[in-house]
C-alpha positions as CSV (number, residue, x, y, z in Angstrom):
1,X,-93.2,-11.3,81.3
2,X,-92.1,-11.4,77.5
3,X,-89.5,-9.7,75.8
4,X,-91.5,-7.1,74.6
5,X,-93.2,-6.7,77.6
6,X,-89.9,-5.9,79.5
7,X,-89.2,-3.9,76.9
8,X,-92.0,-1.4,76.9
9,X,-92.0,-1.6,80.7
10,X,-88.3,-0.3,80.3
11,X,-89.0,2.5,78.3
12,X,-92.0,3.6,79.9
13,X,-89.7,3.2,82.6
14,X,-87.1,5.4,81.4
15,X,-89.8,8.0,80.2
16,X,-91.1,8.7,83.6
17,X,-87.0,9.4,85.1
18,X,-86.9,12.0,82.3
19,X,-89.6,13.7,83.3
20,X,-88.8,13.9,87.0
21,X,-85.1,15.0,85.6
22,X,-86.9,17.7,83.5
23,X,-85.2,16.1,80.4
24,X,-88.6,15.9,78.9
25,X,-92.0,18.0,79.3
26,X,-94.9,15.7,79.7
27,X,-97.6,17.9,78.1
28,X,-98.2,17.9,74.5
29,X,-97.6,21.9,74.1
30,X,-98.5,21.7,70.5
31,X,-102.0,20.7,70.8
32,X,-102.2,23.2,74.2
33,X,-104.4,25.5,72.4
34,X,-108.3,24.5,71.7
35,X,-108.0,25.2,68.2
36,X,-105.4,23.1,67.6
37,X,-106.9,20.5,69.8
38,X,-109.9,20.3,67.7
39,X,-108.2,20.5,64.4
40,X,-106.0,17.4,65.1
41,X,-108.5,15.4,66.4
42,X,-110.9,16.3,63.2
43,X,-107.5,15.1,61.0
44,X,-107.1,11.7,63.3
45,X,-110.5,10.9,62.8
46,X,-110.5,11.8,58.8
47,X,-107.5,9.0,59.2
48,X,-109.9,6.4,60.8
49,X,-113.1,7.1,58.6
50,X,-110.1,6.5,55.4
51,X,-110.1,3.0,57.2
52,X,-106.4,2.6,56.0
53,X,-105.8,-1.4,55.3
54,X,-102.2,-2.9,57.1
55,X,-100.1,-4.4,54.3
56,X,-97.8,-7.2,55.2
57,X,-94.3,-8.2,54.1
58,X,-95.7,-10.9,51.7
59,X,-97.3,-8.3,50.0
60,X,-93.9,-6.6,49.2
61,X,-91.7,-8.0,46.5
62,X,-88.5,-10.3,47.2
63,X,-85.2,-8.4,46.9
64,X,-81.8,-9.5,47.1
65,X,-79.8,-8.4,50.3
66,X,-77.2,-6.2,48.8
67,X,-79.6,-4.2,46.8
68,X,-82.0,-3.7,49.1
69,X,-78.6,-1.9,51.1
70,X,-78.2,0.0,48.4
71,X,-80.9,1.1,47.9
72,X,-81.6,2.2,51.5
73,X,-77.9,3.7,51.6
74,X,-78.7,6.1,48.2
75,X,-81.6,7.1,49.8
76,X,-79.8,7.9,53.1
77,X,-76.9,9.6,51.4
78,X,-79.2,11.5,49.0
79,X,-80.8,13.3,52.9
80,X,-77.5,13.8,54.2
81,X,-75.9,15.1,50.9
82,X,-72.0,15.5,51.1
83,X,-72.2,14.8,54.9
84,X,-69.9,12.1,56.1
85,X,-71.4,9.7,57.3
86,X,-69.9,6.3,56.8
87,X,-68.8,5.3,59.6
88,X,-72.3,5.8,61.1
89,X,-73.6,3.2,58.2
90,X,-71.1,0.7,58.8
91,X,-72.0,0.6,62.8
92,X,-75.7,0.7,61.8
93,X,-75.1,-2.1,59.3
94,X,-72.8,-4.3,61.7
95,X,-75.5,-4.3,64.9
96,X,-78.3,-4.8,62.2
97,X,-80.8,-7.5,63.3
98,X,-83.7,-8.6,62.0
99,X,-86.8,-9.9,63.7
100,X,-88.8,-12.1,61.2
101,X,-92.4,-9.8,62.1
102,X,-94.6,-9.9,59.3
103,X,-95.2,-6.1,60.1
104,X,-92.9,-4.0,57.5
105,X,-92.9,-1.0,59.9
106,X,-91.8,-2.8,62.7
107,X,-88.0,-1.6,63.7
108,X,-86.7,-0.6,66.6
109,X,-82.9,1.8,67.1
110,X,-82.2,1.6,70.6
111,X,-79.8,2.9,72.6
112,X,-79.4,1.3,75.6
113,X,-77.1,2.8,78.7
114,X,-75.8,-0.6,80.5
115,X,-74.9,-1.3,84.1
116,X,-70.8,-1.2,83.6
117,X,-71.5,2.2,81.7
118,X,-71.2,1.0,78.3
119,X,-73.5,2.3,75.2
120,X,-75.3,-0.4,73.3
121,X,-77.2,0.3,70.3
122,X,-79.6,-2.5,68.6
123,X,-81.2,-1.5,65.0
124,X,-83.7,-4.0,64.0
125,X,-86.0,-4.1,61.1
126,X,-88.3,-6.9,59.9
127,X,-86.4,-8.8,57.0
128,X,-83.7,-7.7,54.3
129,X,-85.6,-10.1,51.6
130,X,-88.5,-8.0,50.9
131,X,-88.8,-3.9,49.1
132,X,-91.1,-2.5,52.5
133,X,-87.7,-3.1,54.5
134,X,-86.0,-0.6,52.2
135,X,-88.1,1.8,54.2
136,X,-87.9,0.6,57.3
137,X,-84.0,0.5,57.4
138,X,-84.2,4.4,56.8
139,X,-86.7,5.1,59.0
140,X,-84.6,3.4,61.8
141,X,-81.2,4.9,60.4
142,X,-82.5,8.3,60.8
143,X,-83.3,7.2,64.8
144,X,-80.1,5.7,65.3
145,X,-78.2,8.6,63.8
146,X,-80.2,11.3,66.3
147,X,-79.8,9.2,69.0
148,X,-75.9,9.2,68.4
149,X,-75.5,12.7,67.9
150,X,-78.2,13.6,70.8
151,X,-80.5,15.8,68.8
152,X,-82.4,18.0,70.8
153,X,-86.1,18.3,71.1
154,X,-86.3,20.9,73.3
155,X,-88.0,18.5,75.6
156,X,-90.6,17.5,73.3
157,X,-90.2,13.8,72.9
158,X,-93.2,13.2,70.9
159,X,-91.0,15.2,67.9
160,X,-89.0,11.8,67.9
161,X,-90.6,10.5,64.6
162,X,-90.8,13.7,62.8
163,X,-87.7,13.4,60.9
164,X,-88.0,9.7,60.6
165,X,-91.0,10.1,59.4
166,X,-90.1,12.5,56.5
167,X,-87.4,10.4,55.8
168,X,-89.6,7.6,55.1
169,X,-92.0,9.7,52.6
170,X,-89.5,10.8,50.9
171,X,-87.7,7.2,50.7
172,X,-91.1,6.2,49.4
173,X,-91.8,9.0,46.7
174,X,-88.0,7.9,45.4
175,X,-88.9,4.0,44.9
176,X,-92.1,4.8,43.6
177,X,-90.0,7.3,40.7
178,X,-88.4,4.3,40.0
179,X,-91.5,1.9,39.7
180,X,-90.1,-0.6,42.8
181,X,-93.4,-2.3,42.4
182,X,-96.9,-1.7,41.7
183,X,-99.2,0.6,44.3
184,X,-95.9,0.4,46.8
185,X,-96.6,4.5,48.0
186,X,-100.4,3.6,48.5
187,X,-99.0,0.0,50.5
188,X,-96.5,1.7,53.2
189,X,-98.9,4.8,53.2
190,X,-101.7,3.0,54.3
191,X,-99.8,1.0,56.5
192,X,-98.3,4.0,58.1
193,X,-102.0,5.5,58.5
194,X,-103.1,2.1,59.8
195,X,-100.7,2.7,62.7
196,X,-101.9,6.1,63.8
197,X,-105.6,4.8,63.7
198,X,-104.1,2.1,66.0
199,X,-103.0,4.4,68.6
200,X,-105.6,7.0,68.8
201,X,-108.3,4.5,68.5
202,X,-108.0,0.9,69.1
203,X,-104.5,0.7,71.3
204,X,-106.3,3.3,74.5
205,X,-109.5,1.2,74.3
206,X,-107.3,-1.9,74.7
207,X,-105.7,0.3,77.9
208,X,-108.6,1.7,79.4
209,X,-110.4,-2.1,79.7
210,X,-107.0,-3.6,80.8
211,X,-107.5,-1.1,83.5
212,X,-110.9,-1.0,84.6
213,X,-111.1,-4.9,84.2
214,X,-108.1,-5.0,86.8
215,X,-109.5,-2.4,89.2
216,X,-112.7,-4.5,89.3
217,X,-110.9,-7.7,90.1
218,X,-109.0,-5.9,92.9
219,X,-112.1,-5.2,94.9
220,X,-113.0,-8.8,94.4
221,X,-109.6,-10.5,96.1
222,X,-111.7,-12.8,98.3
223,X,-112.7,-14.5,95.3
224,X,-109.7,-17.4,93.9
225,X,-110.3,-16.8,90.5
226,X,-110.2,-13.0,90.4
227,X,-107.3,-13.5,92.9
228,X,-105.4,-15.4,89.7
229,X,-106.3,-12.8,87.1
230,X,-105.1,-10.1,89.6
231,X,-101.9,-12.3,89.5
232,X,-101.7,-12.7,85.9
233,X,-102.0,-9.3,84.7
234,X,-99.7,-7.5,87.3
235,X,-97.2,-10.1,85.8
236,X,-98.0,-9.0,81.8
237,X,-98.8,-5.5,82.2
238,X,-96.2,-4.5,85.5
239,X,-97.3,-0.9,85.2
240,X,-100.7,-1.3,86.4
241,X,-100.0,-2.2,90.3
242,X,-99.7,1.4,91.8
243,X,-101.5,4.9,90.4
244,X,-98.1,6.4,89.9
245,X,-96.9,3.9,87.3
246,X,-99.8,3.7,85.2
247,X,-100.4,7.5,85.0
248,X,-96.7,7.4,84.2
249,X,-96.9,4.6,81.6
250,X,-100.1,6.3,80.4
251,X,-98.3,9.3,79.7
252,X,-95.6,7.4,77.8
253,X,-98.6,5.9,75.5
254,X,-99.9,9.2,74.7
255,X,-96.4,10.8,73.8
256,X,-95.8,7.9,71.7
257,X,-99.4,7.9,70.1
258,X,-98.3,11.8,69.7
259,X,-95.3,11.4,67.9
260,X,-97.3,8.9,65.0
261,X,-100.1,11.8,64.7
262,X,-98.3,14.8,64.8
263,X,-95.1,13.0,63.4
264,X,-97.1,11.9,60.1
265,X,-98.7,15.3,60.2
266,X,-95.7,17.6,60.1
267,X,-93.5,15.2,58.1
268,X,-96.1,15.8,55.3
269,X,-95.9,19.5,55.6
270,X,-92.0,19.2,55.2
271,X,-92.4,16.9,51.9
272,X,-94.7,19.4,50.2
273,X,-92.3,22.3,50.7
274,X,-89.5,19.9,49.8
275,X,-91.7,19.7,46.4
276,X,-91.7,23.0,46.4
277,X,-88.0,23.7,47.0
278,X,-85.9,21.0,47.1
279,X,-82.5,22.8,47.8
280,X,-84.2,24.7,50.8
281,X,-85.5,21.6,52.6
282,X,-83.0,19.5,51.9
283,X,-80.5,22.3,53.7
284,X,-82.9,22.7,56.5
285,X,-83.7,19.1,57.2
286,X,-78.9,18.8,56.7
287,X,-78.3,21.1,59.3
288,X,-81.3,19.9,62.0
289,X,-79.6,16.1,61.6
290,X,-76.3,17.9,62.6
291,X,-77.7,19.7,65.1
292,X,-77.1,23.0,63.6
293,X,-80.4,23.6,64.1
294,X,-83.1,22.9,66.0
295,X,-86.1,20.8,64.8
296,X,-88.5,23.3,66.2
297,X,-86.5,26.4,64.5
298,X,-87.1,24.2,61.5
299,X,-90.5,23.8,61.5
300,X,-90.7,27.7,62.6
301,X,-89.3,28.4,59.3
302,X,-91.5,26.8,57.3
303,X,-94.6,27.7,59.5
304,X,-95.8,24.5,60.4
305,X,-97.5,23.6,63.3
306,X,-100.8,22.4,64.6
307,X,-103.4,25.5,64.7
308,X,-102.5,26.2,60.7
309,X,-104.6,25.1,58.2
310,X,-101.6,24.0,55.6
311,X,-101.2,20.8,57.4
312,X,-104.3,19.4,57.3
313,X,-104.7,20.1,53.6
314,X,-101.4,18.4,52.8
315,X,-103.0,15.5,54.4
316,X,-106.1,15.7,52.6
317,X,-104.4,16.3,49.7
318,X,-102.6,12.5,50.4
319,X,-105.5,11.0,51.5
320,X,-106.7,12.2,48.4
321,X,-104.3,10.6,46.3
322,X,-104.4,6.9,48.3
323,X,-108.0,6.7,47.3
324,X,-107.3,7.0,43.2
């Protein structure tokens, strides 16, 4: 099994012992409701017909590794406003890795719980040579810092992204202001949007063959050869050998799918009103990273959720835009 095997297998892991512990609600409550059902599907598959392209980190710019920090730390300080925060920055900063994928959204803020009791933490993004990683290193801060400060969400852990998410726009619609680099919105937009299409569309396929190919192989064990495959895939994909752990690890993949769709979606919503009143967001958005407020309270305020219209139109509105 490979590293990120193990990995996945972990969390998926962890997932289904919050569930049991009531920790986290399994259902996706937001899309409960058949209108809102249909509506999101109708805006996942207005993603895929877009047929977003994945950008690389050679097609990013080279950047030196102290501005690239500061420019990810203005950004970072200009969310959190006169909230202190530096000692969070320097611990994010000291246990930053980076993993040489060519993919610029790929980071990772764990927090990891170890046997002796101890709390580690590893923050990873792609590179700290190129202008996507900008992005990336807020996108990740804003994880580590909710995962420090255990920000509650009210059992819904496919809100996880929302706020990284926004973070990341707005990271995006700053660089941009400042001409980074040619077409760099329409680049980590896309790229983002790629993602989501992966989920929904390609990633359950992938799942769902993995599964009935396995099942098939089972019922054939007097056979050698299907007797190796058998072997081979319960030792890549561990989840599949009992009913309990794929449904389990199924469920993990659909909350994560989740928190891309409906992450994207609402973090949109939240950048439009910021457009529309910066002080209010930005005071909003302060007080939910504190944990003065709840995320859901937040996006109460601001009325967004899955059965309104608004959503959607900000996202047509941006889909809009990517195709100029």
């Amino acid at each position: 099994m490979d590293l990120y095997t193990q990995k996945e297998h972990d969390l998926a892991k962890c997932f289904g012992e919050d569930v049991k512990r009531g920790v986290i609600n399994p259902e996706i409550t937001d899309l409960s409701s058949k209108k809102a059902n249909n509506k999101f599907n109708k805006y996942i598959d207005h993603i895929e017909q877009f047929k977003p392209r994945e950008y690389k980190t050679n097609d990013f710019s080279s950047i030196e590794y102290r501005d690239l920090v500061n420019m990810a730390l203005y950004i970072i300080k200009r969310i959190f406003g006169n909230i202190n925060i530096e000692n969070e920055l320097i611990e994010f900063l000291q246990n930053l890795h980076c993993s040489g994928s060519d993919e610029i959204l790929n980071g990772i803020a764990l927090t990891i719980k170890t046997d002796d009791g101890k709390i580690l933490r590893i923050n990873e993004i792609p590179n700290v040579n190129k202008t996507s990683s900008i992005i990336a290193l807020v996108h990740e801060f804003i994880h580590f810092h909710c995962s420090k400060l255990n920000i509650d969400f009210n059992k819904k852990r496919y809100y996880e992204e929302i706020l990284s998410i926004y973070a990341e726009k707005l990271a995006t619609c700053i660089l941009t202001q400042i001409n980074i680099e040619p077409d760099f919105m329409r680049k980590i937009e896309e790229t983002r949007l790629e993602g989501i299409v992966w989920h929904y569309k390609v990633h359950p396929n992938e799942l769902n063959f993995a599964i009935t190919s396995y099942n098939k192989a089972k019922s054939l064990l007097f056979i050698p050869e299907f007797r190796d495959y058998v072997t081979r895939v319960e030792e890549g994909l561990p989840w599949i050998k009992t009913a309990q752990e794929t449904k389990t690890f199924l469920q993990y993949k659909k909350t994560l799918a989740t928190s891309y769709g409906l992450g994207y979606l609402y973090a949109e919503s939240l950048l439009m009103h910021y457009f529309d009143d910066e002080r209010v967001v930005e005071n909003k958005i302060r007080k939910t990273l504190m944990g003065e407020e709840q995320l859901q309270d937040t996006l109460n305020y601001f009325g967004i959720n899955a059965e309104r219209n608004e959503p959607y139109e900000a996202i047509e509105q941006r889909l809009s835009m990517l195709r100029k």
